[in-house]
Structures are given as structure tokens and as C-alpha cells.
N, C-alpha and C positions, 0 to 999 in steps of 0.2 A: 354043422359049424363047430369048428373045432374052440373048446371053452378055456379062458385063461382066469385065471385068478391069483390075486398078488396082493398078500399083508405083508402092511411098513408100520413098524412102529417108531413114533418121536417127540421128545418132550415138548413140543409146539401144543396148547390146548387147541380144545377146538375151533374154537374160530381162526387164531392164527394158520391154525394145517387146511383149512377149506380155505383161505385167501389163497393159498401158495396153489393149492390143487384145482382150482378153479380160474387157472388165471393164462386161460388161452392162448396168448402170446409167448409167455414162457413156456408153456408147454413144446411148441414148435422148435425152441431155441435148447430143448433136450434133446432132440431126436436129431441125428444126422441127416442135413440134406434138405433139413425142413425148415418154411416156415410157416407162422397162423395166417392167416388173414381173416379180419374178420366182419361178418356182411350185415350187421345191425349195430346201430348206438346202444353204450351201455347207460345201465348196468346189466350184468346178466341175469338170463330170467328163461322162463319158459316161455320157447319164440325164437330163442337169438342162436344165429348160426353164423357158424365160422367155419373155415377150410383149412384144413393141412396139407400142404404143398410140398410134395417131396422129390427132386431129382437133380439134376445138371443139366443149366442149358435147356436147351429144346426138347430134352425126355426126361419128363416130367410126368407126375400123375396126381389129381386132387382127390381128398380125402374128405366131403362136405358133411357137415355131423349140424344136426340140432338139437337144443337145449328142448328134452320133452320134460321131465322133470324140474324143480328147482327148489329146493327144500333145505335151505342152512343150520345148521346145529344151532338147536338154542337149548339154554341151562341145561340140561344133562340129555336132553332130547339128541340123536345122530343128525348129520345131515348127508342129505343124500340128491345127488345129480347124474341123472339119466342122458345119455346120447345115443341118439338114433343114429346110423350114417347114413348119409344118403348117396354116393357116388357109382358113379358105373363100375370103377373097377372094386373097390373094397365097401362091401355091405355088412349089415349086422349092427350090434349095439352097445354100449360101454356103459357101466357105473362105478362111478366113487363115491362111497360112504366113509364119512370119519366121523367117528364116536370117541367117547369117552375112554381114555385107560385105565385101566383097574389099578394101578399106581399111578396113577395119575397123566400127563398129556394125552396122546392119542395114538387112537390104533386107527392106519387108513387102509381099506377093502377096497383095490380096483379089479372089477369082474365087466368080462369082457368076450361078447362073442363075435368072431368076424370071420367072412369067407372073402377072398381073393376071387374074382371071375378070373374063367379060363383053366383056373388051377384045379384039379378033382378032386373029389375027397381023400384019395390017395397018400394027397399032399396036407393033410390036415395036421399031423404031425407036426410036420416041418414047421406050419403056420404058426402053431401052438408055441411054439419052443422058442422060434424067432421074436412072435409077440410078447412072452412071459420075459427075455432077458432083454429087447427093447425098453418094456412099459415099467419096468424093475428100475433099471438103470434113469430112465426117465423119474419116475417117482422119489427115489430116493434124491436125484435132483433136485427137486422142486422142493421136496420137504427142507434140503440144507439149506436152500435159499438162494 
């Protein structure tokens, strides 16, 4: 599974950068093409899963991820949220950690491994590269607000 990893730093402290990065719906409304839906009542937690729905029309493909982790920053503590995916076509797992910055707000860590079915490892590159300037562009979203 081809591995992605992506530090953002921004003066949001912690708790402000884990609301924005934890906030499912917006997430979807970064990514082109996409939106969340999401399949449990909040708040989030370990347990709650949601879909990312990406295409036009009738070709389409869902993205189902669950909350296996759920651990929010408290006083200098990280927090950190694990997702599992679960779909037929994109498998693999995502975390975001935001901690403390050494000047202070936060530095947030999205690490991420996912395979595409169909695609062979050939194509993990591609995967890799696509995911890192996606999940970048996405993140830095959500941190502006």
C-alpha cells in the first residue's frame, strides 16, 4: 500500500485544528466531486462511520471509513483519530494527529495508507502522489476554515 504523509502547520491550538480536522462533512466539501454522508448520530467517537462519495451522476464510488480510534488533544497531550476504510474499491487506513507547536498552535500529521482495487502495485506511485496533493490541498482547507 502505497504510504502518504502530510505535516500542516497553523496557529489554531489544539483543540481548535481537531474541530476543523475532524469535521466529516467538511472534509468532503474539500475534495472535488465529493460529498460526506454520514451513517451514525453525533458526536464522533469510536464507532461512527461516514462515506465519501465521489463522482458525477451515476459513476460514482463510495469511500466508507470508520472511526476506530478517538482520542482528542487535552492540555499538552496529541490527539489522534484513526480510520479504517472499509469499501470495495479503496481500502487501507488514515490518521490525523494534532499536537502542540513548539511556538506555539499546532502542527497536524495526516498519515495514510490506501490501495485502490483493480489498480496493481505498479500503480502505487501514481496513488501516492495523487493522495499527498489531494489530502494537502484538503487539509490546508480545513485548517483556513
Amino acid at each position: 500500500m502505497p504510504g502518504i504523509r502530510i505535516v500542516h502547520r497553523t496557529p489554531l491550538r489544539p483543540a481548535a485544528a481537531w474541530l476543523r480536522v475532524t469535521d466529516w462533512e467538511r472534509h468532503g466539501a474539500q475534495v472535488p466531486l465529493t460529498r460526506t454522508i454520514i451513517g451514525t448520530a453525533p458526536p464522533t467517537r469510536a464507532g461512527t462511520r461516514f462515506t465519501a462519495r465521489t463522482g458525477v451522476g451515476r459513476i460514482t464510488f463510495d469511500d466508507p471509513m470508520e472511526v476506530v480510534l478517538w482520542r482528542p488533544p487535552a492540555d499538552a497531550s496529541p490527539g489522534l483519530v484513526r480510520l479504517e476504510k472499509r469499501g470495495r474499491t479503496v481500502t487501507g487506513w488514515a490518521e490525523i494527529e494534532v499536537r502542540p507547536g513548539p511556538a506555539g498552535g499546532s502542527v497536524v500529521e495526516w498519515r495514510e495508507e490506501l490501495r485502490v482495487r483493480g489498480l496493481g502495485r505498479r500503480f502505487d506511485p501514481l496513488v501516492a502522489a495523487a493522495g499527498r496533493l489531494l489530502f494537502s490541498r484538503a487539509l490546508a482547507r480545513l485548517l483556513r476554515g
